[in-house]
Every structure is written in structure tokens, then in C-alpha cells.
C-alpha positions in Angstrom: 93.6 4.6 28.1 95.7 1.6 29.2 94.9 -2.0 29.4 96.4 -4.4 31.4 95.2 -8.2 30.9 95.9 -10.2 33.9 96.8 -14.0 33.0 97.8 -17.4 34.5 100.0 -19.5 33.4 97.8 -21.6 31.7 97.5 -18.8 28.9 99.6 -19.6 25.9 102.1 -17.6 24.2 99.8 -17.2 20.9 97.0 -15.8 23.4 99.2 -13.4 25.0 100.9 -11.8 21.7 97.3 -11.4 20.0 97.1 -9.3 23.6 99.8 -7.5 23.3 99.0 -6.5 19.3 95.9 -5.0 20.4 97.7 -2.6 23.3 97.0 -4.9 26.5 99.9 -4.9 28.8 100.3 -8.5 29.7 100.9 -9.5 32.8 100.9 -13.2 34.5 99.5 -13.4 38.0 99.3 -16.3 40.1 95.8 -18.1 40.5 93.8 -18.0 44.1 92.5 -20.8 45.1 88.6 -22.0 45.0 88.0 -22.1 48.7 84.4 -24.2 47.9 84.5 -28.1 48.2 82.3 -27.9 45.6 82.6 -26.8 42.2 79.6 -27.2 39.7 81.2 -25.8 36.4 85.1 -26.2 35.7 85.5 -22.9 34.2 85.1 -21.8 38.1 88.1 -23.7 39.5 90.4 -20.2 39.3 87.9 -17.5 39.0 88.5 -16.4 42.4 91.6 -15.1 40.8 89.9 -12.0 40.2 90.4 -10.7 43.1 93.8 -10.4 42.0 92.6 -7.1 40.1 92.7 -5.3 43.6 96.6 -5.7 43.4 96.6 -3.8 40.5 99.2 -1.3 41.9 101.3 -3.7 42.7 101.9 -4.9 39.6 106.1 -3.6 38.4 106.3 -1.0 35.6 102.5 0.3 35.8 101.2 3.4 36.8 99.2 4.0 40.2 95.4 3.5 39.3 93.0 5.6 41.1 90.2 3.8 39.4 89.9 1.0 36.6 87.3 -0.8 34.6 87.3 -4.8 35.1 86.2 -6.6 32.1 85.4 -10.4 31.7 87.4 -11.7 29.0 84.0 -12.7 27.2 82.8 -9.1 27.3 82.5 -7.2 23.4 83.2 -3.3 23.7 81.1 -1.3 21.6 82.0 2.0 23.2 84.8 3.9 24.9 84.1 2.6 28.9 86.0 5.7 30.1 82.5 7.6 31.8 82.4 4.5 34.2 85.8 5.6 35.5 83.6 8.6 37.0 81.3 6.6 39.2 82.4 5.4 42.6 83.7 1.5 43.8 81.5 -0.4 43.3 79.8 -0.2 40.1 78.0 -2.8 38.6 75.1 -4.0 36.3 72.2 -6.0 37.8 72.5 -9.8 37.0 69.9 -10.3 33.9 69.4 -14.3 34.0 71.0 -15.4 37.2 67.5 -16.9 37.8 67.2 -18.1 34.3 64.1 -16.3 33.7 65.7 -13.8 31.3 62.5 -11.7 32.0 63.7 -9.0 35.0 67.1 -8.2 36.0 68.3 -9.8 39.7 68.7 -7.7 42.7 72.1 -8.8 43.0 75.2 -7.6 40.7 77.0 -8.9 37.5 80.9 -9.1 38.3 81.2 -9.4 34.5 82.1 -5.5 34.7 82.8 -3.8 37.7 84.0 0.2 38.5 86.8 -0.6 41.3 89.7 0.9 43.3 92.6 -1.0 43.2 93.6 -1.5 46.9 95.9 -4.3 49.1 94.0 -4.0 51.4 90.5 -4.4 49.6 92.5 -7.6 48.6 93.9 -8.7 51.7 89.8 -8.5 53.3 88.8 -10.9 50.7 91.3 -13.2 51.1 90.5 -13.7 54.8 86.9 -13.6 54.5 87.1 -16.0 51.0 86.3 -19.1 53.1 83.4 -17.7 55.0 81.1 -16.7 52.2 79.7 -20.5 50.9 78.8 -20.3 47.1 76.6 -23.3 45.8 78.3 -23.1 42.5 81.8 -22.6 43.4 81.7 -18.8 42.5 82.8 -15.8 43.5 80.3 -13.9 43.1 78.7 -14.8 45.9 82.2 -13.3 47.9 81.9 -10.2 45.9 78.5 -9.4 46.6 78.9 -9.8 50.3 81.4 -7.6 50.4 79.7 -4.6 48.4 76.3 -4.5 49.5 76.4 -1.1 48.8 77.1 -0.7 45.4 76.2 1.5 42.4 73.6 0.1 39.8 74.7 0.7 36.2 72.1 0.4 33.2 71.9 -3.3 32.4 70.6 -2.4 28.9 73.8 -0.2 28.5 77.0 -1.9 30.3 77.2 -5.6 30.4 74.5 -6.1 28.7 73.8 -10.0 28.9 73.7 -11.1 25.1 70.8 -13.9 25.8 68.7 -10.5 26.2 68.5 -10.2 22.1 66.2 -13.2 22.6 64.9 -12.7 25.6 64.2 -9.1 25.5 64.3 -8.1 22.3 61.8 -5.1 22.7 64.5 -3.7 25.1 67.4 -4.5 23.1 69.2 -1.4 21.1 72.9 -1.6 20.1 73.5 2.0 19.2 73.3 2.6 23.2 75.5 -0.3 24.6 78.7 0.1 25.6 79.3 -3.5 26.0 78.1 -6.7 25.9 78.6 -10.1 27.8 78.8 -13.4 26.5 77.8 -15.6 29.3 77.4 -19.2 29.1 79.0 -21.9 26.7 78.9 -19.9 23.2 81.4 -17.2 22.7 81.9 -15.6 19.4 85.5 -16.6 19.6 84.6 -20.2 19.4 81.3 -20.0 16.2 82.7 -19.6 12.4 83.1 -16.6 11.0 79.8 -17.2 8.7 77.9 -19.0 11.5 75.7 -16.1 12.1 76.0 -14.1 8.6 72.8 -13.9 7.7 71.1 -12.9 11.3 70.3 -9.4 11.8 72.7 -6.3 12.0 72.3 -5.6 15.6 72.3 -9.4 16.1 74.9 -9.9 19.3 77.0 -12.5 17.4 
């Protein structure tokens, strides 16, 4: 399995070695701009860089990628992801919480994980359609779900699994199944203390 972790330049060196210790081939791209005049959280100003993933062929000294697994970088892995590189473009889980009810999942995809063929000119259609697809939050999800209406529904419960769903869900919640978990939101378990969450249950996402 190969990992490549696209950056910007405002990742430090520190960041990028702990990359590259664990296996990730590290590799600098440059940011796309937000095309939204509006921009409700800050953490969205670049994140229409991930479109960038599409280019992934392009990219010197990689192999040609028929398939590949896109990960957040707030996503856990619990299990090996390679079964998803079976499924088609575009593969996704349903959005638990994008209404904040944390009760059903959303009609509408996650791009937290996504199942997608890299392709220029997948890229190249996004790019020139960026600006036509408003997003009330400055997103690109918005983008990305106009332009795969028809996409694959993974198991929310299994693959990107929303980590407010231990609260929220708890009946449905099961570890031994997941093959990855998503951190959305403010906390991260990169930024709690190590004994923050020490006494909470084993399965406990944190």
C-alpha cells in the first residue's frame, strides 16, 4: 500500500518528517483558491485544495493510480481501507450530523473519505465549474456533491464513521467493525492530553 500526503506550504518541516516516518510520501501542492465571498469557518479558506487529489498522476516519481482512498487528515484508521479500492468512483459515507441532529444519516455524502479515480480531467471540470456551485459555508462539499450525484453509499457505521456518533448513537456504535473514524469539528485527539480521556471506556473514540 502506498500513501502519499498532499501538503501546502504552510505545513512545517516537523509535520512532514513525522509523515514521512510513518511511510507517507510527502508531497507539497499548491492551494486552490476558495471561490465563495463568504467563508464561515477559517479552516475552509484552502479546502478546495482537495481537488488537487484528482492530479494525483501527475505528481513526479509516483506510480499511475487506477484507484485511491482519500482520507481527511482528522480521520483514525482502525483497519486496512484496501476493499474500498474495489468499489467504483465515487464512494462515500452518508453525512451523519450535517444537520446537527446526530439522529439519521444525511442524504448527501461525507467527503471526509472518498473511493476516486485520479483524472486531469475530473480536475480540470471542477475547476471550471468551482465558481458556479454557491456553498453557504465556504465549502466544497457543496462542489463535490454536484458533481457526483451518482455515487456509491458506503456503511456510515463502518467507514467514516463520525466520532460524535459514540454519543449520539451509542446503540449503533461498535469498534471491532470500523474501519475508520472521523474527527469532525474543533476536538482532535491530536490536540487533548494523552490522559485526558484515560479513564472513558475501551471503545471510547478518543
Amino acid at each position: 500500500v502506498r500513501m502519499v500526503a498532499m501538503v501546502t506550504a504552510a505545513v512545517g518541516d516537523a509535520s512532514r518528517q513525522l509523515l514521512g516516518s510513518v511511510g507517507a510520501n510527502v508531497v507539497e501542492v499548491p492551494t486552490v483558491a476558495n471561490p465563495n465571498n463568504i467563508i464561515v469557518f477559517p479552516s475552509f479558506t484552502d479546502n478546495y485544495t482537495i481537488l488537487r487529489i484528482w492530479q494525483l498522476n501527475e505528481i513526479p516519481g509516483l506510480p499511475q493510480f487506477s484507484k485511491a482512498v482519500y482520507l481527511d487528515g482528522d480521520m483514525l484508521v482502525l483497519q486496512s481501507l484496501d476493499p474500498l479500492c474495489a468499489l467504483p468512483e465515487l464512494s462515500a459515507a452518508q453525512d451523519l450530523g450535517a444537520d446537527r441532529s446526530w439522529t439519521t444519516a444525511a442524504p448527501e455524502f461525507n467527503a471526509g473519505l472518498m473511493v476516486f479515480k485520479p483524472s486531469g480531467d475530473t480536475f480540470d471540470f471542477m475547476m471550471q465549474n468551482a465558481g458556479a456551485v454557491p456553498s453557504t459555508s465556504g465549502g466544497v462539499q457543496p462542489l463535490l456533491r454536484a458533481v457526483f450525484t451518482d455515487w456509491t453509499r458506503l456503511d456510515h457505521l463502518r467507514d467514516n464513521v463520525n466520532a460524535h456518533a459514540y454519543e449520539h448513537q451509542r446503540s449503533s456504535w461498535d469498534v471491532s467493525r470500523m474501519r475508520s473514524i472521523h474527527f469532525t469539528g474543533p476536538l482532535k485527539p491530536c490536540f487533548t492530553h494523552p490522559r485526558q480521556y484515560h479513564d472513558a471506556p475501551d471503545d471510547h473514540p478518543y
